[in-house]
N, C-alpha and C positions, 0 to 999 in steps of 0.2 A: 468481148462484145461491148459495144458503145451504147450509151444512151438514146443515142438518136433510135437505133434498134430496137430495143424497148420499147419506147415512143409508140413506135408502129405497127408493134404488134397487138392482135387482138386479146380476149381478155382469156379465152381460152387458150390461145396457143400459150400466153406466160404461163398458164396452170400444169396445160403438158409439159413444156422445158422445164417449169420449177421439181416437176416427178421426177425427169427423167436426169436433173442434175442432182437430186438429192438421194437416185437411186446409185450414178456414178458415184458419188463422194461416197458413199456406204461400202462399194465394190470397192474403192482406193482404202477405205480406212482398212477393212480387214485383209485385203494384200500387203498394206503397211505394214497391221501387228504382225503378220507371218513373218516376211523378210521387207527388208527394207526398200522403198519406192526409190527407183532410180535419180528420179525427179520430186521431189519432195515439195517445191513451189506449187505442182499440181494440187494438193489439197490444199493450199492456201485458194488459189483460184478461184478453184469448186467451191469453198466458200463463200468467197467474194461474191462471185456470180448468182448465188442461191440469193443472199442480201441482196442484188440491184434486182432480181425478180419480186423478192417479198415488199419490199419498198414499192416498186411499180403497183402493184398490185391494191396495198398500202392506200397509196395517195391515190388511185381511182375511186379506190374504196371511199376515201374520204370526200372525194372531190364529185362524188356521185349522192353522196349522203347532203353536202350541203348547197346542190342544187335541187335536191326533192323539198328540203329545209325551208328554201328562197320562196318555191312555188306556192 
């Protein structure tokens, strides 16, 4: 997923995607410990992708806090 992606999502939809990636990465880790993931860069990803949501979320967070700050 791209940035620009993020950009323009709302603040809830990053909250559903961040659930629903941090509930895949959970399903990927314990199919991991069983037997080994085909693809193993998939839980790299799924991390990745958790961080560029926490981040978005983040700097809203931030950039919400220091325009009430301004006012």
């Amino acid at each position: 997923m791209e940035y620009s992606e993020l950009t323009s999502m709302t603040e809830k939809e990053l909250h559903l995607n961040l659930r629903d990636e941090r509930a895949q990465l959970q399903k990927l880790k314990f199919s991991h410990a069983v037997s080994p993931v085909e693809n193993p860069h998939k839980l790299r990803a799924s991390r990745k992708l958790i961080a560029r949501y926490l981040t978005e979320i983040n700097r809203r967070r931030i950039e919400n806090q220091s325009n009430d700050g301004a006012q």
